[in-house]
N, C-alpha and C positions, 0 to 999 in steps of 0.2 A: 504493500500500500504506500512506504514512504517513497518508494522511487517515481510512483505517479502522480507524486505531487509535485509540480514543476515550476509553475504560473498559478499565483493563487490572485485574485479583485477580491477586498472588502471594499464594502460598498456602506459608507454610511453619509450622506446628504449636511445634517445638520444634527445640534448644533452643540455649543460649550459643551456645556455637559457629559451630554450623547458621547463625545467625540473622546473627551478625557477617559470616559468610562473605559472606552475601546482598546487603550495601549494596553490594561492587562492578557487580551484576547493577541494582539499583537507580538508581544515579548513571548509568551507560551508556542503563538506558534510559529516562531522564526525560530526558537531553540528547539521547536521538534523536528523542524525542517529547515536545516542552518543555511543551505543552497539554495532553498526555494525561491524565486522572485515575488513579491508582493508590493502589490500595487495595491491604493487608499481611493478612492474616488468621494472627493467631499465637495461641497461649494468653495466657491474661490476666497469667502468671506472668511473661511474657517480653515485655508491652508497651514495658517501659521502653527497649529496647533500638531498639525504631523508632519510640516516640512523638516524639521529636525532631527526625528524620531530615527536612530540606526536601524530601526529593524524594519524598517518600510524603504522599499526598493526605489519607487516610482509615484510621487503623489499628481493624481488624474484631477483637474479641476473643472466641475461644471458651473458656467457664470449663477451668478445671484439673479435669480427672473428670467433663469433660462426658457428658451422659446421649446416647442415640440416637438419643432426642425431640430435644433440643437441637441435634442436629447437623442432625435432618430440616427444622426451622427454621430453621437455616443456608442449608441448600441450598436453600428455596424464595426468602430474602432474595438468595441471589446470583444466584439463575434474573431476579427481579422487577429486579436492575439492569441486566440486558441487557448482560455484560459483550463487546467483543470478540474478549478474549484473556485467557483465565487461564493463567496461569505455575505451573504446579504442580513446586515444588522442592524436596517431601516422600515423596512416591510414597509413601503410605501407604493403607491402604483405605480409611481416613477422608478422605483428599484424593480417592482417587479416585470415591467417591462422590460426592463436592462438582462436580465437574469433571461425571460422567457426564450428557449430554443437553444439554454446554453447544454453543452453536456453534463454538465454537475454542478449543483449549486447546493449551498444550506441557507436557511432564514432564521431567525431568531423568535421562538414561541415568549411573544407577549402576554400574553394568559389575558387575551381580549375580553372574552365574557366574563371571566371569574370578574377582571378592573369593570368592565360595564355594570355587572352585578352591583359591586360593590358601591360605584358612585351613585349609580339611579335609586337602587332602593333599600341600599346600609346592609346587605345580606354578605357576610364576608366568609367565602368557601376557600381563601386561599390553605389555611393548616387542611382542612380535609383532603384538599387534591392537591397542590404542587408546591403547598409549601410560597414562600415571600423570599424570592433570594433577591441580591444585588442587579443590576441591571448588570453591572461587568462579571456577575458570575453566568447570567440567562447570554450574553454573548459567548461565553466559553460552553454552554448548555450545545452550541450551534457544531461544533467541531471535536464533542467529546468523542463522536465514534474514532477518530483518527490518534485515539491515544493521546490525548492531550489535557492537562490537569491542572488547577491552579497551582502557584506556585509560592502564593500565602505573599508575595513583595507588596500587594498594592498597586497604585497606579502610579504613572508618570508622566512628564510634562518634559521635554526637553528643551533647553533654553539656547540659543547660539552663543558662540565661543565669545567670548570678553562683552558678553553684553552682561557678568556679575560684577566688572570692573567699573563699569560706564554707568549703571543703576547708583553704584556706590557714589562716582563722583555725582551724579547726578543730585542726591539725598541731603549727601557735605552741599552742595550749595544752593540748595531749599533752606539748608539751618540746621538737617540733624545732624548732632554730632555720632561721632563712630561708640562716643560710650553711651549714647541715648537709647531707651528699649523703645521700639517700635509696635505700635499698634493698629491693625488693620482693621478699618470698617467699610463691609460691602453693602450699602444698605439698598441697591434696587434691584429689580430682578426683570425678566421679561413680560412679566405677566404681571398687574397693577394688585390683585390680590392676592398675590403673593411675598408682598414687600411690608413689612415692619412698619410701625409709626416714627415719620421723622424726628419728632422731638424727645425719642425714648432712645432713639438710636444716637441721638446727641449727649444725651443725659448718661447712659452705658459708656460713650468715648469720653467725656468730663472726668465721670469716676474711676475708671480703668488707668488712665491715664495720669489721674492725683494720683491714685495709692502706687502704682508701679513708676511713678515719674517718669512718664515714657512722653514721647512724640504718637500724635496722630496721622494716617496717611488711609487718606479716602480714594477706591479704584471703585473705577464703573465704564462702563461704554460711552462713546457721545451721547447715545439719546438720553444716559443718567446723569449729565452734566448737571442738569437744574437743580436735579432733587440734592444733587451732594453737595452742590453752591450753597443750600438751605441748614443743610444740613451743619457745613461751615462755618456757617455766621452765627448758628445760635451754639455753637461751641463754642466762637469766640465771643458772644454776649453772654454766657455764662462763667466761660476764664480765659481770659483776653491773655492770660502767659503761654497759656496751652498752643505748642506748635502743631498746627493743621497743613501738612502738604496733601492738597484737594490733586490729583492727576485723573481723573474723572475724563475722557474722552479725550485724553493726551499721550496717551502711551499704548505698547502693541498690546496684546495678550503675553506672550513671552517676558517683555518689559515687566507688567506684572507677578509673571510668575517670581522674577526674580526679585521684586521688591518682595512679597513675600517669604522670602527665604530669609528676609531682615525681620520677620518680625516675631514677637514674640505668642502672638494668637491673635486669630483672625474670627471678627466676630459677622458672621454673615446671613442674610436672607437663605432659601434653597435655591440655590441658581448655579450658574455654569462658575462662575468665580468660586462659589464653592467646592466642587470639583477640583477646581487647579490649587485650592487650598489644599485641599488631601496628596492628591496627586506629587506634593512638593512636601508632604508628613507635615505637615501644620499642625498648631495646635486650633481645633475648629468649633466657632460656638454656633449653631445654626439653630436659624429660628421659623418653624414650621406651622405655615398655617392653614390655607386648605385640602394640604395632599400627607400624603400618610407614610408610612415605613414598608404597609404591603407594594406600593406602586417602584421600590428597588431603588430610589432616589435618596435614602440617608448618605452621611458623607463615607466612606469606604477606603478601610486599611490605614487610619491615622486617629490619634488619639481625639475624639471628639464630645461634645454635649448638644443631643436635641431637645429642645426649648417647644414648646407644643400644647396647646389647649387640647384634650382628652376628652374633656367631656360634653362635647357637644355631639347631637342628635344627627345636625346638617353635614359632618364631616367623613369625609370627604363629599366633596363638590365637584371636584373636578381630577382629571388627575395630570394635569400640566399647567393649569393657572387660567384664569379670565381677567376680564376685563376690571374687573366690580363684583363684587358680593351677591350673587343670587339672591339672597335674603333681606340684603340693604343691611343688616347689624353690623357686617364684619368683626364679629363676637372671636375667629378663630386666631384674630393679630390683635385688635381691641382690649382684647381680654389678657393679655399676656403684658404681666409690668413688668417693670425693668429691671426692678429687684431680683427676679428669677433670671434675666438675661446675665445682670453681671454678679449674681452667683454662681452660675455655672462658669462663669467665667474664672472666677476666683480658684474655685474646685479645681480645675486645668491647671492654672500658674501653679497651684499647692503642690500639683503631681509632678 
């Protein structure tokens, strides 16, 4: 069987998250198959995240709003490499197009009804039939028959060569100093319900950052610029000493990853930053409000605390985030004060 494996496509679209989950599927199977060629096929938005990665041979990039034309292209260029085995760990109709006519492919079993069950009408069958693994364990689910088994590492995030030198000068002259503890707050996410209350997330950086006399450093995408502008200001109307380096749609993904490798715990919504927080062994405070630990989204292989309303009747909602609260209360982020945020928080520094 190893010798047939020659040419492997993962195929996975989008996005943070998703993608970070992926390297443990990656490293297992470029060590089962140290020769094998493997190729990534992602959008172009989310290249940076395995252009780095040693054990990806070739990363395949479909634009961001790709057309249908574009894709049919696609799918003649992956027919013309003669792949063995395509890894589809998207299951989308656009992967499964890609895939359809190839000679061998696997997909990644979502446990769609059991997750349908569970957000439409709170009926949770996951313990009775397949169990609630990791999203990076349900992509190695895809390739078990081929001999291949976690390897218990985690995830990874690879960073390019002297860009841990150039974050560092970057940091010295924002103001922190090299003996300063750094502190990470990721406060938005993609989805509007799924992101924390600004002024709780302010209130967590104040006191994390008195009691450890650390520096603050707020990371988001451009579209989270605003929220963490806000988020800024009322740190610094609460303590105007307190150093805030806001890089909020200024820096790459990689760039981030390596500022958190400065920091000393990262306190974040459930989102793709979170991931690269793990991925990089972070210490991780994640604050979870309408999606659950069945849906495979907790943070994975790093020492962590989820933060989470339990006892509400409407949870889960959703299980990738909305726009707004179905309900109008947003009881499942509302409800969670911050005293439990930066307790948990504490609890990590103790360890």
């Amino acid at each position: 069987m190893q010798d047939t494996i020659n040419r492997t496509l993962v195929i996975r679209f989008s996005s943070v998250g998703d993608i970070v989950l992926s390297s443990l599927l990656l490293r297992v199977l470029r060590r089962r198959f140290p020769h094998c060629q493997i190729d990534y096929l992602v959008k172009a938005e989310f290249a940076d995240l395995v252009r780095h990665n040693p054990y990806v041979s070739r990363v395949i990039q479909f634009p961001t709003g790709g057309t249908f034309a574009e894709l049919t292209q696609l799918r003649k260029r992956i027919k013309s490499t003669d792949y063995d085995l395509i890894v589809d760990i998207h299951d989308s109709l656009r992967s499964r197009y890609l895939c359809f006519g190839a000679k061998r492919f696997v997909r990644i079993n979502k446990r769609k009804i059991t997750r349908f069950l569970l957000v439409k009408t709170k009926l949770n069958l996951y313990s009775r039939f397949d169990n609630a693994p990791s999203v990076a364990d349900r992509y190695l689910e895809t390739i078990k028959k081929f001999g291949i088994v976690n390897d218990g590492k985690g995830l990874e995030i690879f960073i390019p060569e002297h860009t841990e030198e150039r974050i560092l000068k970057f940091l010295v002259e924002a103001g922190v100093s090299t003996e300063k503890l750094l502190i990470a707050i990721c406060p938005s996410a993609k989805h509007q319900n799924k992101t924390w209350l600004k002024d709780r997330f302010a209130e967590t950086a104040v006191t994390l950052a008195s009691e450890n006399d650390a520096s603050i450093v707020l990371l988001g995408s451009k579209d989270e610029e605003a929220r963490c502008n806000e988020i800024e200001q009322l740190i610094h109307k609460a303590t105007p000493q307190t150093l805030v380096v806001n890089v909020a749609g200024k820096i790459s993904l990689s760039d981030t990853a390596a500022i958190m490798d400065r920091c000393i715990i990262i306190v974040t919504n459930d989102s793709g930053l979170m991931h690269i927080a793990a991925a990089r062994k972070r210490k991780v405070v994640a604050i979870f409000g309408p999606t659950v630990r069945e849906f495979g989204f907790f943070p994975y292989g790093t020492e962590s605390s989820v933060v989470e309303n339990t006892g509400l009747s409407c949870r889960p909602c959703t299980h990738i985030g909305l726009p707004a609260c179905p309900k109008g209360h947003f009881k499942c982020m509302n409800d969670i004060p911050t005293s439990h945020v930066i307790e948990s928080a504490r609890r990590l520094l103790r360890s």
